[in-house]
C-alpha positions in Angstrom: 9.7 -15.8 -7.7 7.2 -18.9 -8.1 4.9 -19.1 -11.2 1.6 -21.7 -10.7 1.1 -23.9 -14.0 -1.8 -26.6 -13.4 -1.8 -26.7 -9.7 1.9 -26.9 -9.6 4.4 -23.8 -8.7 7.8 -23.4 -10.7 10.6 -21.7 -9.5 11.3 -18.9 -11.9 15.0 -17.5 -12.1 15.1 -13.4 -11.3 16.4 -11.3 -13.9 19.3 -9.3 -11.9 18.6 -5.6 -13.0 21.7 -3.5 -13.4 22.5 -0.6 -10.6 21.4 2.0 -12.4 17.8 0.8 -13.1 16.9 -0.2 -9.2 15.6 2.9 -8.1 16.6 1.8 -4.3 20.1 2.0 -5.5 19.9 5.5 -6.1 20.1 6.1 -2.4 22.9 4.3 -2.4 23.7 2.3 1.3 21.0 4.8 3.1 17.9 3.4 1.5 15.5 4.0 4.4 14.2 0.4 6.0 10.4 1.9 4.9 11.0 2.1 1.3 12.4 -0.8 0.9 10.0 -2.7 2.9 7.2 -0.9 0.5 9.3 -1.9 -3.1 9.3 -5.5 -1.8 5.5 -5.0 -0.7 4.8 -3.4 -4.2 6.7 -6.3 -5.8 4.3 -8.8 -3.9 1.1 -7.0 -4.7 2.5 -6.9 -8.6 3.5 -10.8 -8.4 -0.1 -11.7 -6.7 -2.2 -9.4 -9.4 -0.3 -11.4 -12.3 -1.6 -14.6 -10.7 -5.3 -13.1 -10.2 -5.6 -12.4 -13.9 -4.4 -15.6 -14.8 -6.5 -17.7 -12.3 -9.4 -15.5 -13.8 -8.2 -16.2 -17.5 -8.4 -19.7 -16.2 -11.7 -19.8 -14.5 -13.5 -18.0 -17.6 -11.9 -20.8 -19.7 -13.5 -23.5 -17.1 -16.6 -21.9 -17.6 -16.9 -21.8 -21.2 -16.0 -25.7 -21.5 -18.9 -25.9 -19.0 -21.7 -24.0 -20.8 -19.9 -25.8 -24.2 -20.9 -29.0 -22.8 -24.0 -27.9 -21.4 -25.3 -27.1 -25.0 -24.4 -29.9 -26.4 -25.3 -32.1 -23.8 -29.2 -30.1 -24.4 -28.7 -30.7 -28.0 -29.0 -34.6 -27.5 -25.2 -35.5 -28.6 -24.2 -37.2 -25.2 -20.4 -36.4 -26.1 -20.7 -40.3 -26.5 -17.4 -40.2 -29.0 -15.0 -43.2 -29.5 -11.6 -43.0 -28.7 
């Protein structure tokens, strides 16, 4: 599993689940090729809305510096500040 932090994606280490918690392992050897071509879909589509919400979480965070600095670029402080 990757994880994105600023731009960049990190491996992240899987937490091995135990037998009884895997709900493919409850049909044992015969786990039909469907179902467990739709858990790993599922996993995806769980993986992919995690990184939506934090893109979004991102993006509104963009956009409040933006209309931060838009007021008080309108206010008349330039955001001329020594460093």
């Amino acid at each position: 599993m990757t994880r994105r932090k600023g731009g960049e994606q990190e491996k992240v280490s899987e937490v091995p689940t135990k037998n009884g918690h895997d709900p493919l392992r409850w049909f044992g050897v015969l786990v039909p090729p469907t179902l467990r071509q739709s858990s790993e879909c599922f996993k995806r589509a769980a993986e992919i809305a995690v990184e939506c919400a934090n893109l979004q979480n991102e993006m509104r965070g963009v956009e409040d510096r933006r209309k931060f600095l838009g007021r008080k670029l309108k206010k008349g402080d330039g955001g001329t500040e020594e460093q």
